[in-house]
N, C-alpha and C positions, 0 to 999 in steps of 0.2 A: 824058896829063897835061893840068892844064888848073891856069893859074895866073890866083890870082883874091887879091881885096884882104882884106890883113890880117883885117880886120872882117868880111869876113864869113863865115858858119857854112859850114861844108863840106857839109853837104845841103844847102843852096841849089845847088850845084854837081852832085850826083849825078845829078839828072836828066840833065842835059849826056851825063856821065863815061860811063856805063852805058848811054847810046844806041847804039842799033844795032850793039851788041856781043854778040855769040852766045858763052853762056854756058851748064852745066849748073848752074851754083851760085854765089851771089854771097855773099862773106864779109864781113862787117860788124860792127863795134864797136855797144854799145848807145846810139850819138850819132845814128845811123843807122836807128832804130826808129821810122820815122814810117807810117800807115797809106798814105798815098799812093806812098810810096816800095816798100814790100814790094808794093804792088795793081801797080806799075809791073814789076815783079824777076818778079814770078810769072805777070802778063801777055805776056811775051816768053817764055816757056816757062821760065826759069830757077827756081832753087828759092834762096830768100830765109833765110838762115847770118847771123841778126841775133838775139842773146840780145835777150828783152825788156827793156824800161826796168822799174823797181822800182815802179814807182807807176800801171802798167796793172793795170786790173780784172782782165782775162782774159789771164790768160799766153800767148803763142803758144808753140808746140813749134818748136825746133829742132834742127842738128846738133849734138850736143854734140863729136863727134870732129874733125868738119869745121871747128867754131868753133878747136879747139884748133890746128891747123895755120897759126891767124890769127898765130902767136908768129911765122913766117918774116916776114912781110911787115913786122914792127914791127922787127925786129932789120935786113932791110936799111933802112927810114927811119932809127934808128939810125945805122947808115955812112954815109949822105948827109949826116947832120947834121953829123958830124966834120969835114966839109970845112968852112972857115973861111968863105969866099964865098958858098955855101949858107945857112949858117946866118945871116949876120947880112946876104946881101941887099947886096951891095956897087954892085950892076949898076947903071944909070939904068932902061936898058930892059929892057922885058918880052924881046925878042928873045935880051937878050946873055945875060941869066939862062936862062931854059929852056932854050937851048943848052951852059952849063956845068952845068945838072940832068940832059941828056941824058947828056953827056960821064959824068959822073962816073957815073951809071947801068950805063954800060958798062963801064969801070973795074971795078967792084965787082962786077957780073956774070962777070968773065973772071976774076977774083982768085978769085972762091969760086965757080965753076965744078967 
């Protein structure tokens, strides 16, 4: 996890995210559909689970099956949301916050285990 400012777009952040993380497949929303970002996924050997944006000339192919399993990862964001302090950001510091993103992370992990 990697906590970054309101403002800014979360592919600025993927580079980061997805370094040096050994993967067969990376799954991605279509906000996530940038050439350099898929050159980066598929450069590390991983295979790049990103529907195209509507307004590329040339569609790329992806997993359609593998895109669908994206529903798990939205439903636990979902459950982290619900937590109060979470959602609206109570902490001062960066420190105190990622450590109740962790917490509640595991939480919800051993609940729906």
């Amino acid at each position: 996890m990697i906590l970054s400012a309101g403002q800014v777009a979360d592919i600025e952040c993927a580079h980061d995210l997805i370094a040096d993380m050994p993967c067969a497949s990376l799954v991605a929303d279509k906000g996530y559909d940038a050439n350099a970002l898929v050159m980066s996924i598929e450069a590390s050997g991983a295979q790049a689970v990103i529907p195209p944006r509507s307004n590329r000339i040339t569609p790329r192919h992806y997993d359609r099956c593998a895109y669908r399993a994206r529903n798990l990862i939205e439903r636990f964001f979902n459950r982290i949301k619900h937590y109060r302090r979470i959602a609206t950001r109570y902490d001062k510091l960066a420190c105190s916050y990622m450590a109740f993103v962790r917490i509640v992370c595991a939480v919800i992990s051993y609940r729906y285990m």
